[in-house]
N, CA and C of each residue as an Amber inpcrd file, in Angstrom:
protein
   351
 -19.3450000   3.5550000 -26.2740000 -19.3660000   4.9960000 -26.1160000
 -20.8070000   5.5020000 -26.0060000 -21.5170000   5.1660000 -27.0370000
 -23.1720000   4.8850000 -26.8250000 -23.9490000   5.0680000 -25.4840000
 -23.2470000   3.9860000 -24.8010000 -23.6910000   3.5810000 -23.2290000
 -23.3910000   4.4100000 -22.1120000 -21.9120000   4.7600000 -22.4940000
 -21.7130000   6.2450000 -21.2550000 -22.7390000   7.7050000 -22.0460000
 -23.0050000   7.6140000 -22.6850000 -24.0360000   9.2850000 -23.2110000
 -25.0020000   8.7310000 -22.3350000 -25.1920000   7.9570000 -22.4180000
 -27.1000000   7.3480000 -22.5830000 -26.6730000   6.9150000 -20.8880000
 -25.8170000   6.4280000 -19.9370000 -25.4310000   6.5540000 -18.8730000
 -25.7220000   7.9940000 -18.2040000 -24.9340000   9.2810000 -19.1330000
 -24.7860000  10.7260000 -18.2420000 -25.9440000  11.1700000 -18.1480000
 -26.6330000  10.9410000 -19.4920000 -27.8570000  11.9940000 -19.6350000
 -29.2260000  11.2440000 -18.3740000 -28.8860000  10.1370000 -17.7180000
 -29.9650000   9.2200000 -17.2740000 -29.0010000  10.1590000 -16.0210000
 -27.9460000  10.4150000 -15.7180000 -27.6070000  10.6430000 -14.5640000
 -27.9380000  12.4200000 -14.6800000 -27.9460000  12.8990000 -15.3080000
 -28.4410000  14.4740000 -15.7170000 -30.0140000  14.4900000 -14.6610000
 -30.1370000  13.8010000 -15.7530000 -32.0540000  13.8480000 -15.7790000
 -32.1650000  13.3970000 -14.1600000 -31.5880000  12.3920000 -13.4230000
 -31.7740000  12.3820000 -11.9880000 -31.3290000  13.4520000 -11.1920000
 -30.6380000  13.8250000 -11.3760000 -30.0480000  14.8440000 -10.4510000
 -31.1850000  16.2580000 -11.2130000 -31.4980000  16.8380000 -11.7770000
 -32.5660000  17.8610000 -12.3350000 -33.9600000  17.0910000 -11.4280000
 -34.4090000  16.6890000 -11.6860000 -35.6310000  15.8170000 -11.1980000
 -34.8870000  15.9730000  -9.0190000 -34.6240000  15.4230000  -9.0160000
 -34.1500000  15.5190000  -7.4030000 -33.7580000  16.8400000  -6.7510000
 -32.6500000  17.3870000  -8.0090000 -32.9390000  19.0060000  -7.5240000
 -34.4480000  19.9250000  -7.3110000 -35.5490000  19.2530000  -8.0640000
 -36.5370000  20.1800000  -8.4620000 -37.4240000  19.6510000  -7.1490000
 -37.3250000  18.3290000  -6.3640000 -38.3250000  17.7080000  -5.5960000
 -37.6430000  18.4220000  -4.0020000 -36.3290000  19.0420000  -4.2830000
 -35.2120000  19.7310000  -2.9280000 -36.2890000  20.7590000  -2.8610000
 -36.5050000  21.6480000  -4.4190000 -36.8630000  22.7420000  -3.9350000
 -38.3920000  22.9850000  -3.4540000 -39.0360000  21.6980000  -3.8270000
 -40.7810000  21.6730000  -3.9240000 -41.1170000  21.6300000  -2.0150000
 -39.5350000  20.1340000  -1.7080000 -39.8550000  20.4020000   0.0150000
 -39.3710000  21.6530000   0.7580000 -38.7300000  22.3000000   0.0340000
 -38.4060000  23.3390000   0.6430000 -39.5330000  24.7310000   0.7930000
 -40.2330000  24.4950000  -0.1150000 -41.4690000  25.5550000  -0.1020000
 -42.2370000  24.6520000   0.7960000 -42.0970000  23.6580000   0.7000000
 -42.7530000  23.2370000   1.8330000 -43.0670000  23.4190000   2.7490000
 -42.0980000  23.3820000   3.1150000 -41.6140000  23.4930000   4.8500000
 -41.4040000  24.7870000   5.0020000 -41.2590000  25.7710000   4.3330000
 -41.5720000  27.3030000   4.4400000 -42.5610000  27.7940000   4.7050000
 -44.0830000  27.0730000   3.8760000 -45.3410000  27.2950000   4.3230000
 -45.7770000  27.0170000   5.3590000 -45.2980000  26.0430000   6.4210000
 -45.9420000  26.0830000   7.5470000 -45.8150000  26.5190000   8.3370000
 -46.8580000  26.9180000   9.9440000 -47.2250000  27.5450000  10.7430000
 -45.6270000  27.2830000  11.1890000 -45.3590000  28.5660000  12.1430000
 -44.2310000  29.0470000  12.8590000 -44.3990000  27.8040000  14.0640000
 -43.4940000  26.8140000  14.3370000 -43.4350000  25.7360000  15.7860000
 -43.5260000  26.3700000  16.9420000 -43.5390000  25.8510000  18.1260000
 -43.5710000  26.8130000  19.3890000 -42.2590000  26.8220000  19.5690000
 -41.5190000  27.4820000  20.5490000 -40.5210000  27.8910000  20.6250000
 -39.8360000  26.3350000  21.5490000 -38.9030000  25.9130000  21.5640000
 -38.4210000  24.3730000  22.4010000 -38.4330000  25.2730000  24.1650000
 -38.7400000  24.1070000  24.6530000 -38.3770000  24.5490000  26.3610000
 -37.1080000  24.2870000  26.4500000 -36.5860000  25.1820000  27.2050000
 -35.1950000  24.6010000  27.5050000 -34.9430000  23.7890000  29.1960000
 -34.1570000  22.7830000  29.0970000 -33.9350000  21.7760000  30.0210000
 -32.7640000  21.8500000  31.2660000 -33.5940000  21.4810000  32.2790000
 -32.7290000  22.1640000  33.2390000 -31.0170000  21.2040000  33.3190000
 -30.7390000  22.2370000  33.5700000 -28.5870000  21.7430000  33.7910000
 -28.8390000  21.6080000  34.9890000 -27.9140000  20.4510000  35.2070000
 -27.1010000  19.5940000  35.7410000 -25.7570000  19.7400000  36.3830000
 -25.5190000  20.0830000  37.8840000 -24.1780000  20.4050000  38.0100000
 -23.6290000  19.1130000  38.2240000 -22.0770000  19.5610000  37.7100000
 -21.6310000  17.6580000  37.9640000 -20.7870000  18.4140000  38.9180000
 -20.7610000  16.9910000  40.2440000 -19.5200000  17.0890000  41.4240000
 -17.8120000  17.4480000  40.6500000 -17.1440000  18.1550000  41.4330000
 -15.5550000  18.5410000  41.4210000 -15.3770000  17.1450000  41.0550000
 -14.3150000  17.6940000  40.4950000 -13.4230000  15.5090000  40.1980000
 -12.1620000  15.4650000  41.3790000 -12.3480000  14.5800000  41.7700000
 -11.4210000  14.0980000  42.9820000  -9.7490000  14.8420000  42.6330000
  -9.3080000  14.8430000  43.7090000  -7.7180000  15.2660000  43.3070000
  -7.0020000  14.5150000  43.7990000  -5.7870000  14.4000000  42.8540000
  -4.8740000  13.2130000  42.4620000  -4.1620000  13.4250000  43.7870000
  -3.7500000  12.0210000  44.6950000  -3.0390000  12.1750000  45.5120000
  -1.3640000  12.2500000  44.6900000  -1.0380000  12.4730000  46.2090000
   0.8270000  12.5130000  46.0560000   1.2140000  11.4150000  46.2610000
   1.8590000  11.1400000  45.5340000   2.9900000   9.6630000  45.6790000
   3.9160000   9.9620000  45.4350000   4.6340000   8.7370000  46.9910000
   5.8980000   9.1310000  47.1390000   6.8660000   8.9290000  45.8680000
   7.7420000   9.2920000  45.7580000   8.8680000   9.2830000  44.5780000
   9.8700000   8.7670000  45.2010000  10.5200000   7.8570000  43.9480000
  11.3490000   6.4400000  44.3030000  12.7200000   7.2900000  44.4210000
  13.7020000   7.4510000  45.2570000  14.8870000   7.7580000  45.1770000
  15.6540000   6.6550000  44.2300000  16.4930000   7.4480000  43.3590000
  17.4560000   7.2740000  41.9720000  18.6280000   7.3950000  42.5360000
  19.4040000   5.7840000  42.5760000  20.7550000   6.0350000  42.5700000
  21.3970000   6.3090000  42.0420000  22.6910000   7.1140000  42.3400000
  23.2900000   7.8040000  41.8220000  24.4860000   6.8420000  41.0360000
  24.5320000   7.3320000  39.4800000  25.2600000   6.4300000  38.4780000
  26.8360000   6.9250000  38.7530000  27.8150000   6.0210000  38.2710000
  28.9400000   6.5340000  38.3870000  29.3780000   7.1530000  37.1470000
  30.5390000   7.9440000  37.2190000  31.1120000   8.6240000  36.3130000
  31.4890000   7.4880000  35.4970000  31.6860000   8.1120000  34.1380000
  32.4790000   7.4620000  33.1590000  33.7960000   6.6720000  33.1120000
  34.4490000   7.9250000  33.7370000  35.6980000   7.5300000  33.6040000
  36.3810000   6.7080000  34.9180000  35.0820000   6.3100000  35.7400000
  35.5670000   5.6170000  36.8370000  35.5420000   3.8160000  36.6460000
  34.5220000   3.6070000  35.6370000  34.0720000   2.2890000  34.9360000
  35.4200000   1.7050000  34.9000000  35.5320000   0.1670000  35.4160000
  37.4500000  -0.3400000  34.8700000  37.0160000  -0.3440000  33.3040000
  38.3040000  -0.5620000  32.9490000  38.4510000  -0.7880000  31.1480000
  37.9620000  -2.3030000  31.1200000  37.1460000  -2.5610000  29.4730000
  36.8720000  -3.4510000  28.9740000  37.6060000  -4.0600000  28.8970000
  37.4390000  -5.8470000  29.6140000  38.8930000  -6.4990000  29.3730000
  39.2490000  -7.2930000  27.7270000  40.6020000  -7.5600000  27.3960000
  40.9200000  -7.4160000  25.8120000  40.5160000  -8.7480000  25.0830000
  39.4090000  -8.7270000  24.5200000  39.7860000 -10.2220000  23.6630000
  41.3110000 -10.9110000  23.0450000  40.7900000 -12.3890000  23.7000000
  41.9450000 -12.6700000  22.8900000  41.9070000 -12.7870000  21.4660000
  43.1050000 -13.1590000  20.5790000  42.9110000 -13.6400000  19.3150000
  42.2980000 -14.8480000  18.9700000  41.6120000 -14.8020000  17.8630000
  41.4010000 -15.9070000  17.2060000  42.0270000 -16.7440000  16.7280000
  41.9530000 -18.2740000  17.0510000  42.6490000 -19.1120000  16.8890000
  42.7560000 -19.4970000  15.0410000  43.7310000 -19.3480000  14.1060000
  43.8690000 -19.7010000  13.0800000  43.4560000 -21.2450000  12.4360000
  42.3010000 -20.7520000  11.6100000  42.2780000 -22.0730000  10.9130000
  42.8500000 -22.8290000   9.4780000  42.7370000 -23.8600000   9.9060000
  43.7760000 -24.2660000   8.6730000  43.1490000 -24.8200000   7.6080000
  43.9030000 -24.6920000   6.2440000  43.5210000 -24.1080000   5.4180000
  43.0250000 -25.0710000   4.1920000  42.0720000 -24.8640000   3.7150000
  41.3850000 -26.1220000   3.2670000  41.6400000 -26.2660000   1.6850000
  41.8780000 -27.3720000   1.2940000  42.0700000 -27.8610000  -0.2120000
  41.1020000 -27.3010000  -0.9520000  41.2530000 -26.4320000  -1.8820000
  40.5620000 -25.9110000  -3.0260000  40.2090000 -27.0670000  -4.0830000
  39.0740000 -26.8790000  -4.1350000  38.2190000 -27.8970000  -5.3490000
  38.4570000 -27.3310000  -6.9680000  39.2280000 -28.1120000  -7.6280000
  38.8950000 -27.9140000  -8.8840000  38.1780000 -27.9890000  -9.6550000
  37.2310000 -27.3500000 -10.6420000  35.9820000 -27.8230000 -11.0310000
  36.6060000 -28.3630000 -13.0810000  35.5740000 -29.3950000 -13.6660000
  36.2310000 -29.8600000 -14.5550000  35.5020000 -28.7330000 -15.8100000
  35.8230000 -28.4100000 -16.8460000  35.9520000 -26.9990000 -17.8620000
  34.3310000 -27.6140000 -18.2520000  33.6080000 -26.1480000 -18.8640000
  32.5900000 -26.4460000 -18.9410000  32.5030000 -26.8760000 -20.4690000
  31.4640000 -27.6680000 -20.4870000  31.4250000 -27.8550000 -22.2300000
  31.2240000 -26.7250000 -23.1190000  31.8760000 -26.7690000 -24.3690000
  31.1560000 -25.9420000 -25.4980000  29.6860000 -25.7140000 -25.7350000
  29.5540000 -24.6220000 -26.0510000  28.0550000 -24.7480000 -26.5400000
  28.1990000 -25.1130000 -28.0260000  26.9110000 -25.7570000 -28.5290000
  26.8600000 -26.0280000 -29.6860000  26.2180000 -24.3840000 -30.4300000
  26.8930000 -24.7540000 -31.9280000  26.6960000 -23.6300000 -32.9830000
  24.9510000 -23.7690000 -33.4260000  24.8860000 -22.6130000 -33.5360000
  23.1630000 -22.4930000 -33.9130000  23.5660000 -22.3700000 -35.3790000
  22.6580000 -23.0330000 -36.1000000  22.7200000 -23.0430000 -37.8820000
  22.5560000 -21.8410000 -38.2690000  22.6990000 -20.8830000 -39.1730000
  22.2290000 -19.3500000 -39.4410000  21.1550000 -19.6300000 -40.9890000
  22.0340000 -20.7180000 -41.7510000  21.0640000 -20.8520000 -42.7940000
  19.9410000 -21.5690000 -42.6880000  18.8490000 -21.3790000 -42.6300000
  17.4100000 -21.7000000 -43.2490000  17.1880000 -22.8400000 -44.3130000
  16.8040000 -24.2680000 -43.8870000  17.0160000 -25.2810000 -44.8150000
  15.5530000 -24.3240000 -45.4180000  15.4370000 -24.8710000 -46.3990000
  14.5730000 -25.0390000 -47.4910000  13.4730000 -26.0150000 -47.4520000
  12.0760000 -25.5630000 -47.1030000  10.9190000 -27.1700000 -46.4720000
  10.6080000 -27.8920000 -48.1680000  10.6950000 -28.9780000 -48.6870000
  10.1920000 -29.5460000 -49.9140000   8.8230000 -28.8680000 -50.3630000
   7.9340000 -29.2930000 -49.2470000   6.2530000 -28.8290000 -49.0840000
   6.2030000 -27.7510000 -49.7770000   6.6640000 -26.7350000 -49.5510000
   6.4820000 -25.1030000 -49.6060000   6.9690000 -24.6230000 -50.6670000
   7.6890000 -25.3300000 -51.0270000   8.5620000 -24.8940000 -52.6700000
   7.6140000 -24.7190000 -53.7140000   7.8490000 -23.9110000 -54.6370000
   7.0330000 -23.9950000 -55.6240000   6.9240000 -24.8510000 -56.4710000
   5.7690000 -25.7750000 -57.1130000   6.0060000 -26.6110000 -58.1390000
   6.9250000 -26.4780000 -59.0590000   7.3070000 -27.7110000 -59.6660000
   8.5720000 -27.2680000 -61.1760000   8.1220000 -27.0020000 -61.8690000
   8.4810000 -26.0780000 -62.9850000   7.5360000 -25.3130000 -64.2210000
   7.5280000 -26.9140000 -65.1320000   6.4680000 -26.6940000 -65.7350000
   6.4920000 -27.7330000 -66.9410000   7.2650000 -27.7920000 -68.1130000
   7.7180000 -28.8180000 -68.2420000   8.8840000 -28.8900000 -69.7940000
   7.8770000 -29.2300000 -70.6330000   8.3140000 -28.4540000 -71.6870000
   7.7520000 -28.3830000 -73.0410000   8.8130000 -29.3480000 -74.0260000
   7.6910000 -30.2380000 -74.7320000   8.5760000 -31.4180000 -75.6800000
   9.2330000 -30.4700000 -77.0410000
């Protein structure tokens, strides 16, 4: 968090400093003598642009009506296929039972209290 302060204020301080060197060239360049005025440059007429000839246009034959089209001729049926032996599959095994009780590790047990004679 340290590093972004110490980041902004380095970015503060540049931008103040750069603003202040905007305004130093700007008096700058205010103080000096008035330039001469630019000549201006002579124009250029450009030639007409050519014009597009005519081309001939393709005569479009004429489509027929709709309802003059013959009818789509009828598919026949599909020939029936015959019918294939179903696979029996053999039953799936049981799953095995997950233990719920928690053996007990030897290691971890607490020592046996000491018997007193």
């Amino acid at each position: 968090m340290a590093s972004f302060n110490c980041f902004a204020l380095v970015f503060v301080m540049a931008l103040s400093f750069a603003s202040t060197d905007v305004g130093v060239a700007a008096r700058h360049l205010l103080q000096l003598p008035q330039l001469p005025p630019m000549p201006t440059l002579p124009t250029t007429t450009l030639p007409p642009l050519p014009s597009i000839p005519n081309l001939p246009q393709p005569s479009i034959p004429a489509l027929p009506r709709p309802g003059a089209l013959p009818p789509l001729p009828i598919m026949p049926g599909l020939p029936t296929l015959p019918s294939v032996p179903r696979a029996t599959l053999p039953p799936l095994p049981s799953m095995p039972s997950i233990p719920t009780a928690i053996p007990s590790i030897p290691f971890l047990s607490p020592p046996p209290s000491p018997s007193t004679p």
